[in-house]
PABA-541529 format. One line per field, with one value per residue (C-alpha): residue number from 1; z, y, x. Coordinates in steps of 0.05 Angstrom, whole numbers, plus 5000, padded with zeros to 4 digits. Layout:
i = [NUM;...]
Z = [Z;...]
Y = [Y;...]
X = [X;...]
***
This chain:
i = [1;2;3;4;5;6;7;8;9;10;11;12;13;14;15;16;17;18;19;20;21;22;23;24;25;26;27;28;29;30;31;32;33;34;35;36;37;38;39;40;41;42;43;44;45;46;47;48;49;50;51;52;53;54;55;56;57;58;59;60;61;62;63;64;65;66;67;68;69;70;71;72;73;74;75;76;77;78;79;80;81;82;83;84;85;86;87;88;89;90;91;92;93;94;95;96;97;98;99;100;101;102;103;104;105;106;107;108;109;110;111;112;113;114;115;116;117;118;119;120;121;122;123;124;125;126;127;128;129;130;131;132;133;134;135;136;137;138;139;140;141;142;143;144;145;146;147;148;149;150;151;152;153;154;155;156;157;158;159;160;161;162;163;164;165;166;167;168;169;170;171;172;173;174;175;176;177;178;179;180;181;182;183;184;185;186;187;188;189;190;191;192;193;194;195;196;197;198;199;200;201;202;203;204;205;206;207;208;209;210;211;212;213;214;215;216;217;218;219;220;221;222;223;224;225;226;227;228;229;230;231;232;233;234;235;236;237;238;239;240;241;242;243;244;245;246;247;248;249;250;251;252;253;254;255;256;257;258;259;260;261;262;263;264;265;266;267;268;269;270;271;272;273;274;275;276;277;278;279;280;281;282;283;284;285;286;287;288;289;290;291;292;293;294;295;296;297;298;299;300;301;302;303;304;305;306;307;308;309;310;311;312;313;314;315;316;317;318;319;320;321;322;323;324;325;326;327;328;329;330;331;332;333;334;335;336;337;338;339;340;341;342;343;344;345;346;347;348;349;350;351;352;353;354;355;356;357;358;359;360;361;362;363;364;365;366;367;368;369;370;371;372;373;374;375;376;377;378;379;380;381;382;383]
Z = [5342;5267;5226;5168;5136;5070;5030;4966;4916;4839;4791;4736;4772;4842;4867;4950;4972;5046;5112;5151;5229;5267;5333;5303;5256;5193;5129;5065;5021;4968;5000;4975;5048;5030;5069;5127;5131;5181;5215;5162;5099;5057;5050;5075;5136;5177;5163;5092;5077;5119;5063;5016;5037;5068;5127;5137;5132;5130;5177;5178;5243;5212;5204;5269;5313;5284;5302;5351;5380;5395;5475;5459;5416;5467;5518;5479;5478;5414;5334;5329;5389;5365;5296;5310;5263;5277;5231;5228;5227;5203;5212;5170;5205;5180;5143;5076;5092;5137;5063;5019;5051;5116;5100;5111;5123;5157;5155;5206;5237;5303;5260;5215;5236;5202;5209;5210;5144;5181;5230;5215;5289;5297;5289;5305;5282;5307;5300;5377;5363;5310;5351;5404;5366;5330;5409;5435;5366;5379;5313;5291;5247;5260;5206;5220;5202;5137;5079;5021;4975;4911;4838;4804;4862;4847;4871;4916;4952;4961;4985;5038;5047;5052;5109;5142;5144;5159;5225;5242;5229;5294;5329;5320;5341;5408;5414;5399;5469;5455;5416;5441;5409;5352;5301;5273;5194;5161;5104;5041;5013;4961;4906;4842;4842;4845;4883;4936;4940;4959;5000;5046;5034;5066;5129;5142;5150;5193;5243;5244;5243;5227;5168;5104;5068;5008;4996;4953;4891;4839;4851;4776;4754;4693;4714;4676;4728;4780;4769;4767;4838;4866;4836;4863;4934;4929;4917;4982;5028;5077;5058;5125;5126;5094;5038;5032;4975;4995;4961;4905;4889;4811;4780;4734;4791;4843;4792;4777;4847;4860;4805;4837;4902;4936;4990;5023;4976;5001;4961;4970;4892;4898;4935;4910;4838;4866;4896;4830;4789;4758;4772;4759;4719;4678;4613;4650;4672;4664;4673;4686;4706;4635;4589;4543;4611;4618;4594;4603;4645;4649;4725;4736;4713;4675;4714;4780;4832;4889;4918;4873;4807;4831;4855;4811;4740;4706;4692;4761;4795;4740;4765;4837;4815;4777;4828;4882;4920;4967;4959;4887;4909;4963;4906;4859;4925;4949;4876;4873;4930;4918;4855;4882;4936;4876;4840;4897;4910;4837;4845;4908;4858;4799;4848;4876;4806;4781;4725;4753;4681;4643;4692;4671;4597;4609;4647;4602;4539;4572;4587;4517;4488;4542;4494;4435;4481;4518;4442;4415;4484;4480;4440;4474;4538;4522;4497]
Y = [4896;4912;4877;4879;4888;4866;4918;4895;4857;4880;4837;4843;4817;4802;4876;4877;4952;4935;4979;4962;4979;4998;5029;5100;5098;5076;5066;5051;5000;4982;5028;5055;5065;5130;5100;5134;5096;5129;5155;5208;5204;5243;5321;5320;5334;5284;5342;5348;5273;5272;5330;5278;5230;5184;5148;5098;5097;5048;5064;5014;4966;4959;5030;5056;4993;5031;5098;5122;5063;5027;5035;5118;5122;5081;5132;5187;5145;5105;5123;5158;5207;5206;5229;5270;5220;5207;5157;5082;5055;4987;4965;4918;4864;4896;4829;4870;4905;4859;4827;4887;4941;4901;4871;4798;4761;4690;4662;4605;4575;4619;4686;4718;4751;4815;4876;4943;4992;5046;5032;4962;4938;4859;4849;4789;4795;4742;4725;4750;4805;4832;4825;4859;4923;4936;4917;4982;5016;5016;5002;4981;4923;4889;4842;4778;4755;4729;4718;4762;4707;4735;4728;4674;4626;4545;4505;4477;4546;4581;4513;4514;4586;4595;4533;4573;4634;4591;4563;4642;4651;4616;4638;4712;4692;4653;4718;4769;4797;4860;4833;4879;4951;4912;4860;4815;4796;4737;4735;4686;4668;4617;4657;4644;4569;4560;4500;4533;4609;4566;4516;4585;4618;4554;4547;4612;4624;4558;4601;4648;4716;4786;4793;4771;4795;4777;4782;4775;4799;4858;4839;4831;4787;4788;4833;4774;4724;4769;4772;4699;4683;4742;4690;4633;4662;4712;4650;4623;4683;4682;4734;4767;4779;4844;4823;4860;4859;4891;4935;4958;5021;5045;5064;4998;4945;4974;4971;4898;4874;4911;4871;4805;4828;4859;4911;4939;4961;5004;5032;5082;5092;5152;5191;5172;5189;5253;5268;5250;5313;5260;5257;5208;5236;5220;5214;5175;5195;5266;5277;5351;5364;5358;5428;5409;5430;5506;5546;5501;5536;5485;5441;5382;5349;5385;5335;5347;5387;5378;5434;5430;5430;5485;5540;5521;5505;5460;5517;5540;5469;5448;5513;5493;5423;5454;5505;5453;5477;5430;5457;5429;5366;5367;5397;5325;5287;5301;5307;5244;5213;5248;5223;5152;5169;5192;5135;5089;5136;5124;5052;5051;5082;5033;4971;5006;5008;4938;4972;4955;4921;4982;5027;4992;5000;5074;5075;5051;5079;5152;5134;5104;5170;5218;5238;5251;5298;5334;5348;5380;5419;5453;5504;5539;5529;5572;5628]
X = [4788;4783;4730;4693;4628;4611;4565;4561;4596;4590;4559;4601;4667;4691;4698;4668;4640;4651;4678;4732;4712;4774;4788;4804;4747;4709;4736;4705;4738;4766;4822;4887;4930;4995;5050;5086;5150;5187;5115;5118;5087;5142;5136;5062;5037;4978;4940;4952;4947;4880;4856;4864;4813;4858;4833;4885;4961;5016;5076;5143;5155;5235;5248;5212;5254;5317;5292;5272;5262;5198;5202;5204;5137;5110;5125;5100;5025;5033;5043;4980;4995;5069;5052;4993;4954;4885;4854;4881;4946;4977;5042;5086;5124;5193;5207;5202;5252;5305;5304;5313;5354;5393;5456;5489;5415;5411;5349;5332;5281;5278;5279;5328;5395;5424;5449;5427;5429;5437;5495;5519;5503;5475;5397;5363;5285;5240;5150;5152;5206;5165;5104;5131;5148;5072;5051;5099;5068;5004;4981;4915;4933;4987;5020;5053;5126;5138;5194;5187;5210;5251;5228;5238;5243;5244;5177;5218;5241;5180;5150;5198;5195;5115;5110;5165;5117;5061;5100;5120;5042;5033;5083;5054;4991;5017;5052;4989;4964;4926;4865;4824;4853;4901;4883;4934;4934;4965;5002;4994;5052;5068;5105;5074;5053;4987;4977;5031;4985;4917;4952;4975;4911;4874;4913;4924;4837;4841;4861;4809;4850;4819;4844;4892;4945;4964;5046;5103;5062;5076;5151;5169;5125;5089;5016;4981;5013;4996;4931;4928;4957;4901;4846;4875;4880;4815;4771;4788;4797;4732;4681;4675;4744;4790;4840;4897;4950;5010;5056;5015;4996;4991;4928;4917;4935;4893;4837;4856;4871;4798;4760;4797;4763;4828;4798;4868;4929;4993;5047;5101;5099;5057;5101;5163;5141;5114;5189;5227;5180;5124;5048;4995;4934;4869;4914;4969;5038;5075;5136;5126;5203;5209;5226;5157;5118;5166;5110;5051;5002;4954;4940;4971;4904;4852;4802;4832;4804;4863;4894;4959;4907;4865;4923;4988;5017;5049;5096;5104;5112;5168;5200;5205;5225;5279;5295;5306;5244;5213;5145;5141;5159;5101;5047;5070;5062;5002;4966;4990;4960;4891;4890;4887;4839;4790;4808;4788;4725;4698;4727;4675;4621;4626;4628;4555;4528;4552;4596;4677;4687;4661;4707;4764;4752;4741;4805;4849;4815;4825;4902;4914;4875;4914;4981;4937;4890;4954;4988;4920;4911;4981;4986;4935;4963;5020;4981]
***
């Protein structure tokens, strides 16, 4: 079973240095997990995403029910066999995405019926349904069924919605038979009422589960109101527990959700920005598919010692961008998600040395200062 230790906790905010103990290995937190929807994370190999620094990774229980089916990866000995992955895996219930991408939902109280983005065919996903898949998975952490609430959503609605989840909750758990090798998470709902977020937050520890996450957040919201419903909910998560904010993943709210005392973040942001010709850097975003970066010779990221910043140009990636190569797109990608395995790294560092407040200020001092920086440093990278 996964669990956690509690290292230290910074002294100038609510950042936790802890480990989370699973059955494929250690992994230091605060942790960004890459996500591997379809057991893939996109254009990189395990391999190559393991080269990172990644110790974890997020695969989808909707996409993988579709295809191939959860009865075949069983077969072949689980997702990490399946995949060749050998660190940790969590799976999402699929509820994300039964709201998002399937078509004609009906929510009730035995589950939700829909049907199928891919073929059309009738879907009915239920707590034990969705159990049952992360069970043929094999994962490591396995979430529960929830409703991914939309933004803006009356009082009345998410109230409705979150004791929903909370019912589901304990349906998963009834349902949850491998406690020995998997470790289920519940999820706190409560869009962004207060009194609704701590009201989830406190009945979902009553029942003593492994671990927390912390949902339908960073869906539109205002980042100050964000921030305000991780407080609410971070002050009454247990200590010896993981928290884990899903679907976030960009520089500033991982550093955020960190100082709130957020140890577990996912995103496919990383990736996806990586695949449309953009990276994440010290001085913020580039664009690099853009002409300004034809004859740029410089790395990615002057401060970047990945693979893509030590062998290839600005120049040369745009080219394959523009060319239509798919090796460009997998140099963006995976820069990408080493960046945010160094961020989390220092992240790690300044929560050691009691300085996550001063780390922020840096942060955002070096992204506000990045344009000027990248404008005086061009002309002589086109010499």
């Amino acid at each position: 079973m996964v669990s956690y230790e509690l290292l230290h906790e910074c002294k100038q905010s609510g950042a936790r240095l802890g480990i989370l103990h699973t059955p494929h290995g250690d992994i230091q937190t605060p942790v960004f997990m890459p996500v591997g929807t379809q057991a893939s994370v996109k254009t990189l190999s395990p391999e190559e995403v393991a080269s990172t620094g990644a110790r974890i990774m997020l695969s989808n229980t909707y996409h993988l029910w579709m295809r191939p089916g959860p009865d075949l990866v069983a077969e072949a000995g689980g997702l990490h066999k399946f995949m060749n992955w050998r660190g940790a895996v969590l799976t999402d219930s699929g509820g994300f995405q039964v709201f998002s991408l399937a078509e004609r939902r009906k929510i009730e109280e035995e589950g939700v019926h829909f049907r199928s983005h891919i073929d059309g065919s009738p879907q009915f996903l239920s707590p034990e349904k969705a159990m049952d898949i992360q069970t043929k998975l094999g994962s490591d952490i396995m979430m529960q069924l929830d409703e991914c609430a939309p933004w803006p959503s009356t009082h009345e609605y998410i109230e409705a919605s979150m004791q929903r989840t909370l019912r589901w909750l304990e349906r998963c758990k009834k349902s949850w038979h491998t406690p020995e090798t998997q470790s289920l998470f519940g999820i706190v709902q409560g869009g962004m009422f207060k009194d609704l977020r701590q009201e989830s937050a406190l009945r979902c520890t009553e029942m003593d589960l492994p671990g927390y996450g912390i949902g339908g957040l960073s869906v539109g919201e205002p980042a100050e109101l964000m921030c305000e419903m991780l407080e609410a909910v971070t002050e009454i998560l247990p200590q010896n527990k993981p928290r884990y904010l899903m679907g976030v993943g960009t520089p500033d709210y991982l550093i955020e959700a960190t100082i709130r005392g957020v140890d577990m973040c996912d995103c496919v942001w990383p990736t996806r920005l990586g695949r449309n010709g953009s990276v994440i850097t010290s001085r913020g975003r580039l664009t690099i598919r853009n002409a300004t970066y034809a004859r740029d010779f410089r790395p990615l990221d002057p401060e970047c010692d990945c693979y893509a910043c030590r062998n290839y140009s600005r120049a040369y990636i745009r080219h394959l961008i523009k060319a239509g190569e798919v090796f460009g797109l997998r140099l963006t990608s995976y820069h990408n998600i080493y960046y945010l395995q160094k961020l989390m790294q220092k992240l790690r560092e300044a929560i050691k040395e009691d300085r996550t407040l001063d780390f922020r200020r840096e942060f955002y001092q070096n992204v506000a200062e990045g344009p000027a920086r990248e404008a005086a440093e061009s002309t002589g990278s086109r010499a």
